[in-house]
N, CA, C and O of each residue as an XYZ file, in Angstrom:
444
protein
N     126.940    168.445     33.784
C     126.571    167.055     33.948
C     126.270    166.775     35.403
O     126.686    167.270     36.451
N     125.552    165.977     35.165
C     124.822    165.511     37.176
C     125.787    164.219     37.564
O     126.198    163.325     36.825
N     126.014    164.442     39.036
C     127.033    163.545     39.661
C     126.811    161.745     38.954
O     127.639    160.835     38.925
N     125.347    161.769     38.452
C     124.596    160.192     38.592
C     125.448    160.306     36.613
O     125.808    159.175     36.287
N     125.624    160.944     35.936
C     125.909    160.879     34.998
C     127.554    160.795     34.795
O     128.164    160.132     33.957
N     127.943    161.440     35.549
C     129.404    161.463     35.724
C     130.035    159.976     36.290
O     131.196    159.863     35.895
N     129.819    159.407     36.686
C     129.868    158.289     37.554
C     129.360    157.046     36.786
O     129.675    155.979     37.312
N     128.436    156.950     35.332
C     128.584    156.509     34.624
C     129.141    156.676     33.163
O     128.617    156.151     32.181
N     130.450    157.596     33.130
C     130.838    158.185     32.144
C     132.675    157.880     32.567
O     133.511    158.606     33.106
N     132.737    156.594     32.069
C     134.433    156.122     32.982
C     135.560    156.567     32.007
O     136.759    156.538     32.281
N     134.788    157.156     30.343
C     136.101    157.736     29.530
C     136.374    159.500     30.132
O     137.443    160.068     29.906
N     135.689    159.906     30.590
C     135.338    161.061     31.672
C     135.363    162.601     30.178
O     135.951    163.665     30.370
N     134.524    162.239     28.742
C     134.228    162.750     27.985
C     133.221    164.006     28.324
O     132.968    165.132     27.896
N     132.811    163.113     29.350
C     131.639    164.525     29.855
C     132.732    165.766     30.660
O     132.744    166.966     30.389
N     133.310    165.296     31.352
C     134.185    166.393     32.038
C     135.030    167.140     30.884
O     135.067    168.370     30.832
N     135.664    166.364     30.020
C     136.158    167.370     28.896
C     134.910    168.147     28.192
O     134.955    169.377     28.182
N     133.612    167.370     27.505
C     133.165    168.554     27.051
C     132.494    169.869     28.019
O     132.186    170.982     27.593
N     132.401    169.472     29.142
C     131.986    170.376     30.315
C     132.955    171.760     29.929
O     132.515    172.842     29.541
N     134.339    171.416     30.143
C     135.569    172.364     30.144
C     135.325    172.729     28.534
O     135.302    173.959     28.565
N     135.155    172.382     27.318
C     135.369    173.199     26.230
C     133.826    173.749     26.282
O     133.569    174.675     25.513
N     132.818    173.275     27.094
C     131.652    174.073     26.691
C     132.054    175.121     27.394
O     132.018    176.147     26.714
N     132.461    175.296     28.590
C     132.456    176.634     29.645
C     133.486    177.155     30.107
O     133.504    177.818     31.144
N     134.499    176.908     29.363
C     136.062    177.723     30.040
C     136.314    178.401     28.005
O     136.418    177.773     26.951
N     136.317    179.700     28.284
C     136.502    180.800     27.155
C     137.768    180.761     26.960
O     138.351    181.443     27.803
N     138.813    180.006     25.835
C     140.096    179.946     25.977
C     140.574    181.055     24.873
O     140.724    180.592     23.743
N     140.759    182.053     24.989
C     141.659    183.339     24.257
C     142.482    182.358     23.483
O     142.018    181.970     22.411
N     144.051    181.746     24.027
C     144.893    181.783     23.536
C     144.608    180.163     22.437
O     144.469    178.998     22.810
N     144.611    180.710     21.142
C     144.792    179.111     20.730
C     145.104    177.957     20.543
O     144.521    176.961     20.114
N     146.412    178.254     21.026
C     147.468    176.838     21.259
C     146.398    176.253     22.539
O     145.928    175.192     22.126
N     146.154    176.393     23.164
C     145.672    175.758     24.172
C     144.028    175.498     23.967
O     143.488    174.797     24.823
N     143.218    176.020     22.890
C     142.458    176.030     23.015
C     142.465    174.440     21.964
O     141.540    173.630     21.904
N     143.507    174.382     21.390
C     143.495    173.194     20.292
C     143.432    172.097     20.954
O     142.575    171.214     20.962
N     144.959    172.282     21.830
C     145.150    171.132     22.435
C     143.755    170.709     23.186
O     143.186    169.771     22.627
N     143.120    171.212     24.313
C     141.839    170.637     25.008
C     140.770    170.655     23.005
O     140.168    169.583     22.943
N     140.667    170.993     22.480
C     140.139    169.978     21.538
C     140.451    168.658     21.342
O     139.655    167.725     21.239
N     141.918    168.617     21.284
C     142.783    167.353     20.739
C     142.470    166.056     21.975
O     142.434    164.850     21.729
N     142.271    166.702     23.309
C     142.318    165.807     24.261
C     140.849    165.720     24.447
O     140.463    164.907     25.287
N     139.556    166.742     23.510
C     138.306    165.755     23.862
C     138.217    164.706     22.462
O     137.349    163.833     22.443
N     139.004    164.836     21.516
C     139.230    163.657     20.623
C     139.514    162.581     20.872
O     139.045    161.642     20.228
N     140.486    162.392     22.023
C     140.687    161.793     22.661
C     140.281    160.791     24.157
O     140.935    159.915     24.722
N     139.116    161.292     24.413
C     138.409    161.274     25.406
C     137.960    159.892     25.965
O     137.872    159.451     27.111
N     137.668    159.291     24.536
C     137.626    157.424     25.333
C     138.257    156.557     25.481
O     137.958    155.481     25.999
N     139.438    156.969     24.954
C     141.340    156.648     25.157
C     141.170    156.379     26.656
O     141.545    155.321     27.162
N     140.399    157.701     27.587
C     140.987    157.750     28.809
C     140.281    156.380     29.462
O     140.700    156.090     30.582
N     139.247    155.493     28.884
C     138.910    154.492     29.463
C     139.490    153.552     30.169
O     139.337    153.112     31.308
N     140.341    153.273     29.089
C     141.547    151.770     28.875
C     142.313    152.436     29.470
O     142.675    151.739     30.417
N     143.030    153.811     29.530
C     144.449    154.106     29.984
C     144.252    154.683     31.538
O     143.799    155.690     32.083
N     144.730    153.711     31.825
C     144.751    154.321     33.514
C     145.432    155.167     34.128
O     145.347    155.405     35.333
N     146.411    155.861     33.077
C     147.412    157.475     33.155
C     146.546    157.986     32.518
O     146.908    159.156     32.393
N     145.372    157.819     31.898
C     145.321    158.732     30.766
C     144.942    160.547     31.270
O     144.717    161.474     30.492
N     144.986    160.614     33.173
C     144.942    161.546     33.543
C     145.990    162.555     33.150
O     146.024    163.779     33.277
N     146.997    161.518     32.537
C     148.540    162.595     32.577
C     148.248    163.168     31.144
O     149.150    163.760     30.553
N     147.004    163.008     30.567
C     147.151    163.910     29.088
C     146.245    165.088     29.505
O     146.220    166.157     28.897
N     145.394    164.762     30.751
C     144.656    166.056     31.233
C     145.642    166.798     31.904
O     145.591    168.019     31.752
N     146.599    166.293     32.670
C     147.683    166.954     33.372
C     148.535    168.127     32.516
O     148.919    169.246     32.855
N     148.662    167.366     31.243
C     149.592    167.830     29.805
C     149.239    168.897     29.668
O     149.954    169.895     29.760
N     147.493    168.861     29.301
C     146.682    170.415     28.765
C     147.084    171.387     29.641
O     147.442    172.512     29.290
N     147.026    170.894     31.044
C     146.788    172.195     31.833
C     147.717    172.524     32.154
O     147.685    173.636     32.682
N     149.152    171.818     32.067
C     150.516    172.088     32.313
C     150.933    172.990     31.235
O     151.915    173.723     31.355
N     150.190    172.949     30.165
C     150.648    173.732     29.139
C     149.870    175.223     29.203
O     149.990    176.147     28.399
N     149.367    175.188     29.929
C     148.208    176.403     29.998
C     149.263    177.119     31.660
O     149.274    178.339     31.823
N     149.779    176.492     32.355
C     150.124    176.851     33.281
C     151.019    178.115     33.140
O     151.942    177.915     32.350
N     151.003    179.639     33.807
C     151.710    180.773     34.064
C     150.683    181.560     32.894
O     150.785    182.778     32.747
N     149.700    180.763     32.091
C     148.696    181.737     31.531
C     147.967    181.954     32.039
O     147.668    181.344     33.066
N     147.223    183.079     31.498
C     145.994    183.254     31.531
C     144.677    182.278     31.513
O     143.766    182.312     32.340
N     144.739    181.765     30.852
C     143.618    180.570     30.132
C     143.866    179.608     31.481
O     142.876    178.878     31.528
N     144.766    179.286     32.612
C     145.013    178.356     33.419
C     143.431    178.625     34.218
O     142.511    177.808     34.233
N     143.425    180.109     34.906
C     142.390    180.164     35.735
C     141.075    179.974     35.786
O     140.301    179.719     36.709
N     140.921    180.177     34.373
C     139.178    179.433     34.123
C     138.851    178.391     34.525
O     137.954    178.169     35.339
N     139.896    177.249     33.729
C     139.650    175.616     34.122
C     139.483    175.820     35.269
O     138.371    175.600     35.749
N     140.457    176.269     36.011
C     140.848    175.822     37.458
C     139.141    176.949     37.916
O     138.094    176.326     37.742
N     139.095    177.406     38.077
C     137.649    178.304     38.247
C     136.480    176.982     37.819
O     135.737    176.713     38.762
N     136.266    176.244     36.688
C     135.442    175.594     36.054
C     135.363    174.414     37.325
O     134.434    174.142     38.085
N     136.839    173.806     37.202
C     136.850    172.940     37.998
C     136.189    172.877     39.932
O     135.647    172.031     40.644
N     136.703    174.446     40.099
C     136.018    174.631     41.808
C     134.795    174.855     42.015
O     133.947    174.735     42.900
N     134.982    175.418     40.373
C     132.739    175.628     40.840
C     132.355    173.798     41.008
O     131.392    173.467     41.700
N     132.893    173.139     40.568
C     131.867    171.567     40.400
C     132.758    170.419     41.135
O     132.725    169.209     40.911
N     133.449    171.023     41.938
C     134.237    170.572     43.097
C     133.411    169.049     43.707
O     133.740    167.867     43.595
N     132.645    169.473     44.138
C     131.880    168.404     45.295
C     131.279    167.244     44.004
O     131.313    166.032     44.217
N     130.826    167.736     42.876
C     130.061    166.857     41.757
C     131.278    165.960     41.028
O     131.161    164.875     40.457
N     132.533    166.802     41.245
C     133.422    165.889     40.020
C     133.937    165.132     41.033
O     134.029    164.017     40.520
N     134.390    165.043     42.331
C     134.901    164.342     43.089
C     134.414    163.193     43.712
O     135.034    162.518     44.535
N     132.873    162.917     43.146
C     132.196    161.535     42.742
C     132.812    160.625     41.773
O     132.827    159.398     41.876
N     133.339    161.344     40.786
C     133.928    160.521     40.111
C     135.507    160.501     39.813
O     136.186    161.503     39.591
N     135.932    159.263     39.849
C     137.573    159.142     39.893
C     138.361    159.370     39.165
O     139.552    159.119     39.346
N     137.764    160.036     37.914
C     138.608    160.266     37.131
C     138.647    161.704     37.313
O     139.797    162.140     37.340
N     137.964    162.351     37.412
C     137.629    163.421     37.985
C     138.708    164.286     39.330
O     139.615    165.101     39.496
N     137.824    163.419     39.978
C     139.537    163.595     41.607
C     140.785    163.462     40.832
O     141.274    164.578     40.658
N     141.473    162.536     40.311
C     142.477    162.363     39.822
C     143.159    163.748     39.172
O     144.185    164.323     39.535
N     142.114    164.130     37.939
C     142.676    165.448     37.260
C     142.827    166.386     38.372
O     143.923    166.854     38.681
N     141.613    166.695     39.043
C     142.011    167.962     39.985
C     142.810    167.339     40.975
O     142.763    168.274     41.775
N     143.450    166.559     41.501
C     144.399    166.131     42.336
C     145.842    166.501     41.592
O     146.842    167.007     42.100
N     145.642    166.129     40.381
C     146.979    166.442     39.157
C     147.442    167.887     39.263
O     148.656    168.056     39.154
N     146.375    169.375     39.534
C     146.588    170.423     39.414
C     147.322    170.576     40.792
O     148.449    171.072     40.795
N     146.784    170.207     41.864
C     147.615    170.251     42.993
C     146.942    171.984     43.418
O     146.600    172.863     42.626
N     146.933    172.010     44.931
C     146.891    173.098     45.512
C     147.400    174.060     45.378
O     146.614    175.003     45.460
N     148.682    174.405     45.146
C     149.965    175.277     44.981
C     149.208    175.626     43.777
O     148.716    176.754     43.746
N     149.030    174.816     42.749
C     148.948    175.721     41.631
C     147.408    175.986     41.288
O     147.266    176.621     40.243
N     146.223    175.634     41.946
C     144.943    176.370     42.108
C     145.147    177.543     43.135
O     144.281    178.417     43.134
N     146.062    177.642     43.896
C     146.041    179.052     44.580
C     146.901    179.789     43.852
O     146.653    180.993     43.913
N     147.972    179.446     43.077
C     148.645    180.514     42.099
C     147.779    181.241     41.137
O     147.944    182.435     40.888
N     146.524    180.246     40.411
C     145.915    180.576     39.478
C     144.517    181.683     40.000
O     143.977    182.687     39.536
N     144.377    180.947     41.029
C     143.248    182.181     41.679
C     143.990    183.500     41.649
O     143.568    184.386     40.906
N     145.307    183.744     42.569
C     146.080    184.884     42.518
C     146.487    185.648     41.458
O     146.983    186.768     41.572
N     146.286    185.061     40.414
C     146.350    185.432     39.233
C     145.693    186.092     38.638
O     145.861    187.111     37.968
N     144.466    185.163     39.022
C     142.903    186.026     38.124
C     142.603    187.062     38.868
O     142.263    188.075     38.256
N     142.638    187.110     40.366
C     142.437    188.141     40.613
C     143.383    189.743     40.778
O     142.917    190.883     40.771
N     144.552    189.389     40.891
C     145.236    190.041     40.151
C     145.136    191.034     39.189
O     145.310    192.252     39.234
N     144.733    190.051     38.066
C     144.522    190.494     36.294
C     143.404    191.111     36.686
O     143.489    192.136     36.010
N     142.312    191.224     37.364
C     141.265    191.173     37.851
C     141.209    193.028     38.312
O     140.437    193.953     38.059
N     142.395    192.883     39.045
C     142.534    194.786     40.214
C     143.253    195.488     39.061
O     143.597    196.664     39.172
């Protein structure tokens, strides 16, 4: 999605289907849940936490495998999602500590 689209997209549906179009989730529990939360997706309009159900997915994905993609998905479109606030918010939610755990990870799994 283009920054001009993101920025008019305030249930931030485009950023979830972004992540189930392009992050390959192996494990299925997690692959449900980010279904369940783009079902959910215009919930996040009205709810002004509703970052903490994006927080949920990826907290639940956290010490897996499946963590580093998002977090990969998310850095490739760094500068584009941080136009929009709902956007900053989620990747603000992952926090540094745990985008450098998850890089260390992949590459890791990686050697």
């Amino acid at each position: 999605a283009r920054a001009s689209e993101l920025a008019t997209d305030p249930s931030g549906a485009l950023i979830v289907d972004g992540l189930l179009a392009s992050v390959e989730l192996p494990d299925a529990a997690t692959a449900e849940l980010l279904r369940a939360l783009a079902a959910s997706a215009e919930r996040l309009a009205v709810d002004k936490h509703g970052v903490c159900v994006l927080r949920a997915a990826l907290a639940h994905a956290r010490g897996a495998d499946t963590m580093a993609p998002v977090v990969e998905w998310l850095r490739e479109r760094e500068a584009e999602l941080f136009q929009h606030r709902l956007a900053r918010q989620l990747y603000d939610a992952l926090g540094s500590a745990e985008v450098e755990r998850a890089i260390t990870r992949s590459v890791g799994a990686a050697a």
